[in-house]
Backbone atoms as SQL, in Angstrom:
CREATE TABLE atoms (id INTEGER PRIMARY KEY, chain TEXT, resi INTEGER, resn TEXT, atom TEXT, x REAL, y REAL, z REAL);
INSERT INTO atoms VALUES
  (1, 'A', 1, 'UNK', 'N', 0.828, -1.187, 0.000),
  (2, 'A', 1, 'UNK', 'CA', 0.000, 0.000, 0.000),
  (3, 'A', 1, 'UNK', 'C', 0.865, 1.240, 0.000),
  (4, 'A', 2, 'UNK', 'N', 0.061, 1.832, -0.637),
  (5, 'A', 2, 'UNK', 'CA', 0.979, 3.435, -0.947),
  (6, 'A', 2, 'UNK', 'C', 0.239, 4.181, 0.343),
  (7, 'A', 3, 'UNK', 'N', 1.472, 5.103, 1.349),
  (8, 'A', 3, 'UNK', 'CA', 1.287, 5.996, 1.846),
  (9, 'A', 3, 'UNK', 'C', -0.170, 6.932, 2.020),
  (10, 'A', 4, 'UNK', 'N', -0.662, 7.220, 2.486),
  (11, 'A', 4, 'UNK', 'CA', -1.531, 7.919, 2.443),
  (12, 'A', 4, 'UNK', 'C', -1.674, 9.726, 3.500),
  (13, 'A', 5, 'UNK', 'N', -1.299, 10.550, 2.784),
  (14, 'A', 5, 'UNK', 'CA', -1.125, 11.415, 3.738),
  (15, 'A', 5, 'UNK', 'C', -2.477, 12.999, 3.695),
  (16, 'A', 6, 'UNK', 'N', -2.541, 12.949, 5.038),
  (17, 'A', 6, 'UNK', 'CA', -3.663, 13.983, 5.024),
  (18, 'A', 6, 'UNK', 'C', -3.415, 14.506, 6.286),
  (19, 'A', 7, 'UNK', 'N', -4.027, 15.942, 5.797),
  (20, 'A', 7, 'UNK', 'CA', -3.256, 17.317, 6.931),
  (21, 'A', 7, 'UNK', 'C', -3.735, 17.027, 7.933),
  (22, 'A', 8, 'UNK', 'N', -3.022, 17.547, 8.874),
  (23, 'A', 8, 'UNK', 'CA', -3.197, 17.595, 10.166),
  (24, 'A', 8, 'UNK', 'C', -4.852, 18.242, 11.053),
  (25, 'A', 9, 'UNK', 'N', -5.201, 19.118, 10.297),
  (26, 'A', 9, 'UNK', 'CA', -6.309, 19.829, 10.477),
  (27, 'A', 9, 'UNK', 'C', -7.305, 18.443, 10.361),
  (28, 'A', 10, 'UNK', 'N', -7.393, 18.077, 9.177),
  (29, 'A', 10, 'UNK', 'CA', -8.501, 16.951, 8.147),
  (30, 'A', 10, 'UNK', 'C', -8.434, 15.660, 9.219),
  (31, 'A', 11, 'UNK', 'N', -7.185, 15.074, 9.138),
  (32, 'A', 11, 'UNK', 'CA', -6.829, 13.967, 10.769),
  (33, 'A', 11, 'UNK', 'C', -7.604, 14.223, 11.563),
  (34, 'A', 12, 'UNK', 'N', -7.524, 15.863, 12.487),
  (35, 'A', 12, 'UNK', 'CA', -8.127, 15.783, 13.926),
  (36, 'A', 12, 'UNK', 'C', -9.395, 15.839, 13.587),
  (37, 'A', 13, 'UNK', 'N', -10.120, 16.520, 12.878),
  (38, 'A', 13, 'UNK', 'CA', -11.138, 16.464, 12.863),
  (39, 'A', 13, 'UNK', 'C', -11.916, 15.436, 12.216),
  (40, 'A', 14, 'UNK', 'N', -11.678, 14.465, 11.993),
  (41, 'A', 14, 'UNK', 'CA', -12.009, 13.102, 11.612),
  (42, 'A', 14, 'UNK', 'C', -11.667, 12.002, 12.861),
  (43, 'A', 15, 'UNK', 'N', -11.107, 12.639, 13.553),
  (44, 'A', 15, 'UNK', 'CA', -10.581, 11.871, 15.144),
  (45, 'A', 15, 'UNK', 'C', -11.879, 12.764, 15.933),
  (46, 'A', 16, 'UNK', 'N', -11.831, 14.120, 15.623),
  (47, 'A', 16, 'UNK', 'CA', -13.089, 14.175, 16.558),
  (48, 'A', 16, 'UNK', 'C', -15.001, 13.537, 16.104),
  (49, 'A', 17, 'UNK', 'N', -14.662, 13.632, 14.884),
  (50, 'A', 17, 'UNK', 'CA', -16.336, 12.837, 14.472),
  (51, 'A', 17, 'UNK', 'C', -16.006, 11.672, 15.012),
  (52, 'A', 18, 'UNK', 'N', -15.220, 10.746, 14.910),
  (53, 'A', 18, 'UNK', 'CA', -14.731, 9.577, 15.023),
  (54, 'A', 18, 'UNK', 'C', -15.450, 9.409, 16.332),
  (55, 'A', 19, 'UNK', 'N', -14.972, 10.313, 17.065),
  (56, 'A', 19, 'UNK', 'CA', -15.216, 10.126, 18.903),
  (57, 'A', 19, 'UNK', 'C', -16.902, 10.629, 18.644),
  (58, 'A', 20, 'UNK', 'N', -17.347, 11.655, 18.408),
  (59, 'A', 20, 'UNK', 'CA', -18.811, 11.812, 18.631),
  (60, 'A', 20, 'UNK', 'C', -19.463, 10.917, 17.875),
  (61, 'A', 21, 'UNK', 'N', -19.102, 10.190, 16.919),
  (62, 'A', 21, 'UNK', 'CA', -20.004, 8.765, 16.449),
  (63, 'A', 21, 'UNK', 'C', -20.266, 8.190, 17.656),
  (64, 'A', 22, 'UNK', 'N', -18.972, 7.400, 18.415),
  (65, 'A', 22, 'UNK', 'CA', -18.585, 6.849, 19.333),
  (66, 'A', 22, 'UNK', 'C', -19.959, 6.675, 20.723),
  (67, 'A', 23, 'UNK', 'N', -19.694, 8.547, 21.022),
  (68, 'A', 23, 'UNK', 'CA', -20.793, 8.607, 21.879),
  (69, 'A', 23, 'UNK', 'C', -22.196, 8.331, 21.721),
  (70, 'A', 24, 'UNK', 'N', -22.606, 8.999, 20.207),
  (71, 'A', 24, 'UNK', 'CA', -24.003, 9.232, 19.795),
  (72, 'A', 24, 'UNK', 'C', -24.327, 7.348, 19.761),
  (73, 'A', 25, 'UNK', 'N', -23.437, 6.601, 19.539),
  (74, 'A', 25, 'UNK', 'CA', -23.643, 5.174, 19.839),
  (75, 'A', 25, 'UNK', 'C', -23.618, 4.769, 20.717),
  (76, 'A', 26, 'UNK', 'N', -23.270, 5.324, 21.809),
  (77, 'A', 26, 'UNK', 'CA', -23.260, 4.535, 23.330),
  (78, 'A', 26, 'UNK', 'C', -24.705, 5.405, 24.040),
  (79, 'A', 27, 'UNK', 'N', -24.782, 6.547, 23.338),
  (80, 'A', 27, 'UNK', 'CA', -26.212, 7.156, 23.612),
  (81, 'A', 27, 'UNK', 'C', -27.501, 6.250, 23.600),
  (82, 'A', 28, 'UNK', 'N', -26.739, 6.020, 22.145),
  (83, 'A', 28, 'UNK', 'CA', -28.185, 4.460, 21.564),
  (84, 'A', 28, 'UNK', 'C', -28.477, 3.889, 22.410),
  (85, 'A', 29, 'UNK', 'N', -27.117, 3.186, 22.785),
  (86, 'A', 29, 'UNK', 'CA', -27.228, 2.192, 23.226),
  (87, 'A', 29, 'UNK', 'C', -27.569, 2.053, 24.760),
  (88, 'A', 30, 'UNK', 'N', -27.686, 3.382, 25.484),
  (89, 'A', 30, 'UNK', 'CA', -28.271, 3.279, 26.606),
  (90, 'A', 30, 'UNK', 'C', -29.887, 3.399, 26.759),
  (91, 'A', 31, 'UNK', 'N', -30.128, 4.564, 25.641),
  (92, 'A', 31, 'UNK', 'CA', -31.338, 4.373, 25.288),
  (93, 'A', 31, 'UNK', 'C', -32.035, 3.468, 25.098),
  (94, 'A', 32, 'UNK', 'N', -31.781, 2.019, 24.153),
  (95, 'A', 32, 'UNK', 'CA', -32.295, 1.222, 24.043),
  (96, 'A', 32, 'UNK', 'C', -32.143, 0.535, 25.299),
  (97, 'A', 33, 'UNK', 'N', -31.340, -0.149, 26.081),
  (98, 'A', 33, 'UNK', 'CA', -31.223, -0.613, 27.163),
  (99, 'A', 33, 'UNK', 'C', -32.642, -0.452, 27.870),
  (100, 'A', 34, 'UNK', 'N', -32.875, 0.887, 27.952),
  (101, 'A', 34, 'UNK', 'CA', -33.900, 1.717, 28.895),
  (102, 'A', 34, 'UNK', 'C', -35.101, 1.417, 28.148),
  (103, 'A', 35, 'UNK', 'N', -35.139, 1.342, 26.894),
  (104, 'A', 35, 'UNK', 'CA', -36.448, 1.230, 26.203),
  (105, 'A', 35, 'UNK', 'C', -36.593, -0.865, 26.591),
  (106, 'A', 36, 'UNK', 'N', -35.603, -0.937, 26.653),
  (107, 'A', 36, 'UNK', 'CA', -35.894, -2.976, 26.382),
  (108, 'A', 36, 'UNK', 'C', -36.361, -3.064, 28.068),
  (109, 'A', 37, 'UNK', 'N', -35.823, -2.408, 29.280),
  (110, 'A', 37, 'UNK', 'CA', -36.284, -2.859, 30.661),
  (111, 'A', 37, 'UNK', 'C', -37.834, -1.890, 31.028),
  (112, 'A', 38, 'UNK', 'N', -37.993, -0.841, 30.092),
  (113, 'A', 38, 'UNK', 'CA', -39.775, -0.647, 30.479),
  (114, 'A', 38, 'UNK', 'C', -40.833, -1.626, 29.283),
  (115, 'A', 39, 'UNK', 'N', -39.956, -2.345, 28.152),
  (116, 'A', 39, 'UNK', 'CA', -40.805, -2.993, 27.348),
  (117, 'A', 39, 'UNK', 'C', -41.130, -3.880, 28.580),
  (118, 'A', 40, 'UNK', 'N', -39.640, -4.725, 29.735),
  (119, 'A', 40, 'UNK', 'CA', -40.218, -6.057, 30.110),
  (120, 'A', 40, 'UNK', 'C', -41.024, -5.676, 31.550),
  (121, 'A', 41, 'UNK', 'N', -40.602, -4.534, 32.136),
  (122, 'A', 41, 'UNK', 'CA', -41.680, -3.761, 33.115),
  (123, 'A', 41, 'UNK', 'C', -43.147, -4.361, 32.467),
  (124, 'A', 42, 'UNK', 'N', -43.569, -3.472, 31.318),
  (125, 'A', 42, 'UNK', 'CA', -44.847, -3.247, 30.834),
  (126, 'A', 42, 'UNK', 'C', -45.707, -4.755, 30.799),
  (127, 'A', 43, 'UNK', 'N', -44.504, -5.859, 30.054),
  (128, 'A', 43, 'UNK', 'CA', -44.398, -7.142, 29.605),
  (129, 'A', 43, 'UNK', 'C', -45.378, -7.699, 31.160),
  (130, 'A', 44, 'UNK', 'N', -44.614, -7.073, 31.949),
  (131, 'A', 44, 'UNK', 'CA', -44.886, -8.042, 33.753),
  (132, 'A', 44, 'UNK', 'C', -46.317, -7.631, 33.940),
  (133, 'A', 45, 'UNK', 'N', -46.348, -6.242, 34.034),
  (134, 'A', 45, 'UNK', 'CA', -47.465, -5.626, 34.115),
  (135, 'A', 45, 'UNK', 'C', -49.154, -6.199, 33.652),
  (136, 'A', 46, 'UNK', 'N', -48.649, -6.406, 31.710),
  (137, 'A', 46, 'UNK', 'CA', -49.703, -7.206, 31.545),
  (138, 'A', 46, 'UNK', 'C', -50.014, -8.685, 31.704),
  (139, 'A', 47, 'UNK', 'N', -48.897, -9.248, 32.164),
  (140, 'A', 47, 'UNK', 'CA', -49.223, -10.857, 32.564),
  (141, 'A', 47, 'UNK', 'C', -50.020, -10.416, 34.040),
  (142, 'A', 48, 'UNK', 'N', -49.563, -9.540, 34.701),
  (143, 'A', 48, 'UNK', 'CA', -50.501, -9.357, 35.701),
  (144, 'A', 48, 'UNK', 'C', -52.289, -9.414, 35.672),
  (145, 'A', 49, 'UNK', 'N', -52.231, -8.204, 34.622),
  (146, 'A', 49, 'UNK', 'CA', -53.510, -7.817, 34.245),
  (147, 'A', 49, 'UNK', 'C', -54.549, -9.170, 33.804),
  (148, 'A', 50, 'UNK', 'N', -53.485, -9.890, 32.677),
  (149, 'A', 50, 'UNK', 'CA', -54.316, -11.072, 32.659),
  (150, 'A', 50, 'UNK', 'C', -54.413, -12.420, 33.228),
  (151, 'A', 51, 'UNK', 'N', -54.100, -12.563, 34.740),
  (152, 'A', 51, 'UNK', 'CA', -53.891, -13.224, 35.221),
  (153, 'A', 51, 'UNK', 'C', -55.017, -12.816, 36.165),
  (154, 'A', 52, 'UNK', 'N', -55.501, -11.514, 36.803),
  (155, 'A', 52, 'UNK', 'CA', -55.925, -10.619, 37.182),
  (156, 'A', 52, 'UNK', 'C', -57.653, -11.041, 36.598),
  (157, 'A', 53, 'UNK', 'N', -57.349, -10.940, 35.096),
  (158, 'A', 53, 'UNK', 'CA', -58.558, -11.006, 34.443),
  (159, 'A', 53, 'UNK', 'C', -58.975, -12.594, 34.486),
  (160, 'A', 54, 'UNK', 'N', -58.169, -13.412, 34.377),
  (161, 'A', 54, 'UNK', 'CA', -58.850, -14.595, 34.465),
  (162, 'A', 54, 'UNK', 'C', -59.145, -15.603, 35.643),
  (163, 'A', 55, 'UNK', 'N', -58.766, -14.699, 36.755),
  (164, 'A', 55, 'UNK', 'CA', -58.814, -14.997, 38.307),
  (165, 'A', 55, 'UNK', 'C', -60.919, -14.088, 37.931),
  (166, 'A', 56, 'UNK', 'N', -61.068, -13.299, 38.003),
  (167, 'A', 56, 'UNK', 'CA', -63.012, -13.128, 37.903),
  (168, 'A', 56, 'UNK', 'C', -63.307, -13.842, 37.296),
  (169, 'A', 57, 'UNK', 'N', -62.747, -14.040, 35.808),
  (170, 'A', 57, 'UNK', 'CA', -63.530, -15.014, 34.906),
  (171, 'A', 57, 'UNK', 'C', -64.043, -16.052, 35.737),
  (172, 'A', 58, 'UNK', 'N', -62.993, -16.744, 36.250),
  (173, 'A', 58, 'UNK', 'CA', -63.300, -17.971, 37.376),
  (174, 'A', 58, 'UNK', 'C', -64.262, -17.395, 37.918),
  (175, 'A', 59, 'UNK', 'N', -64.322, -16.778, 38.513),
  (176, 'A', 59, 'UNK', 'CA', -65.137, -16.322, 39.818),
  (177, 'A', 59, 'UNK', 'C', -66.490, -16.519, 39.086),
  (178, 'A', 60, 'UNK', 'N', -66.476, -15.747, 37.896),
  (179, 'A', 60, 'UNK', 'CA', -67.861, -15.524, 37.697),
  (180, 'A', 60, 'UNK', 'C', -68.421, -16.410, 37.114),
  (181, 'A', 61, 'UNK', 'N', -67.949, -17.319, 36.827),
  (182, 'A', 61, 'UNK', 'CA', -68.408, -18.635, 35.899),
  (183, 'A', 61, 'UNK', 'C', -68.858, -19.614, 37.228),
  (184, 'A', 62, 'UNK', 'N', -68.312, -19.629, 38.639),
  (185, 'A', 62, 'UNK', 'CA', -68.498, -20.073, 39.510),
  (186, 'A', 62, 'UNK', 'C', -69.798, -19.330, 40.120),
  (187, 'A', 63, 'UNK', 'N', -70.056, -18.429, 40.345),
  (188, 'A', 63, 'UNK', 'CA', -71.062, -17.789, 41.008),
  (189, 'A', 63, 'UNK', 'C', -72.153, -17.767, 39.682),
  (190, 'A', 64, 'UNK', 'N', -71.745, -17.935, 38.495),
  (191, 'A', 64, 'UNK', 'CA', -73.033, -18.028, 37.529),
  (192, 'A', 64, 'UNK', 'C', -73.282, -20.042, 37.437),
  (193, 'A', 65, 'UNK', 'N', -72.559, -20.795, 37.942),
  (194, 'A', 65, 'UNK', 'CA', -72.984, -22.410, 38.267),
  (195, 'A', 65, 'UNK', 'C', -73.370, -21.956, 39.198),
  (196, 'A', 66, 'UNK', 'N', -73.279, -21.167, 40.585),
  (197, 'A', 66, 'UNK', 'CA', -74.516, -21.652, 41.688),
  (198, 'A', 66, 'UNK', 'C', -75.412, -21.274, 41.612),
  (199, 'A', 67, 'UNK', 'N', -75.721, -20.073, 40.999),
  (200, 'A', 67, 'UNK', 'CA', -77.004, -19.297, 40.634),
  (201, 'A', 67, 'UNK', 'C', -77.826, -20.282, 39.840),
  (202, 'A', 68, 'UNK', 'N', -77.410, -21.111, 38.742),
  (203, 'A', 68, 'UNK', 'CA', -78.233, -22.068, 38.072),
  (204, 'A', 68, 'UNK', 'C', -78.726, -23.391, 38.504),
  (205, 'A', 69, 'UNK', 'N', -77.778, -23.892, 39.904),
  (206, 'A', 69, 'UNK', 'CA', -78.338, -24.670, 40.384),
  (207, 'A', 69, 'UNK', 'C', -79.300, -24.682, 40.783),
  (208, 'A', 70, 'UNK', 'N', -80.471, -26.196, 40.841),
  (209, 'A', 70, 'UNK', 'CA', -81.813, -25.787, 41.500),
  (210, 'A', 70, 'UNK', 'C', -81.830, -25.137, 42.527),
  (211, 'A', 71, 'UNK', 'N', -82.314, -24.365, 43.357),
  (212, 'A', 71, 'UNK', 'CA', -82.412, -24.267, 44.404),
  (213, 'A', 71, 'UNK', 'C', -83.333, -25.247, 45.758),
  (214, 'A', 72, 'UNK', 'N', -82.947, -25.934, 46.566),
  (215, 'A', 72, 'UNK', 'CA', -84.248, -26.628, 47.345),
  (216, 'A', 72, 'UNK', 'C', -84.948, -25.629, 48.131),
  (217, 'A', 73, 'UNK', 'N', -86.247, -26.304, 48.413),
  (218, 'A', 73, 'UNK', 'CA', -87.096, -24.512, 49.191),
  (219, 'A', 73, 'UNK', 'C', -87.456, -25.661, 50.449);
């Protein structure tokens, strides 16, 4: 390979994008971090909800069998 030479000015400032890529990627990447632990927050949340929801279902499917049973008088 042939030499390749470029000014000193053109260098640093290609060393400094270099570095603010750098960050604006570790930015990402905290960002996403933060976005993936309220997806599995949210994730918990709704297994709650429907766990939640199918705890009445029971209920009410139970209290709608005693209601239909005969009643004795």
């Amino acid at each position: 390979m042939k030499p390749v030479y470029v000014k000193i000015k053109e260098y640093k400032d290609m060393i400094d994008i270099i570095n603010l890529l750098k960050k604006k990627i570790d930015e990402a990447k905290r960002t996403l971090a933060e976005i993936n632990e309220l997806k599995n927050k949210e994730d918990q949340e709704i297994a709650l909800w429907h766990s939640g929801l199918e705890d009445i279902e029971k209920r009410i499917e139970l209290i709608n069998k005693i209601l239909e049973e005969p009643q004795e008088v």
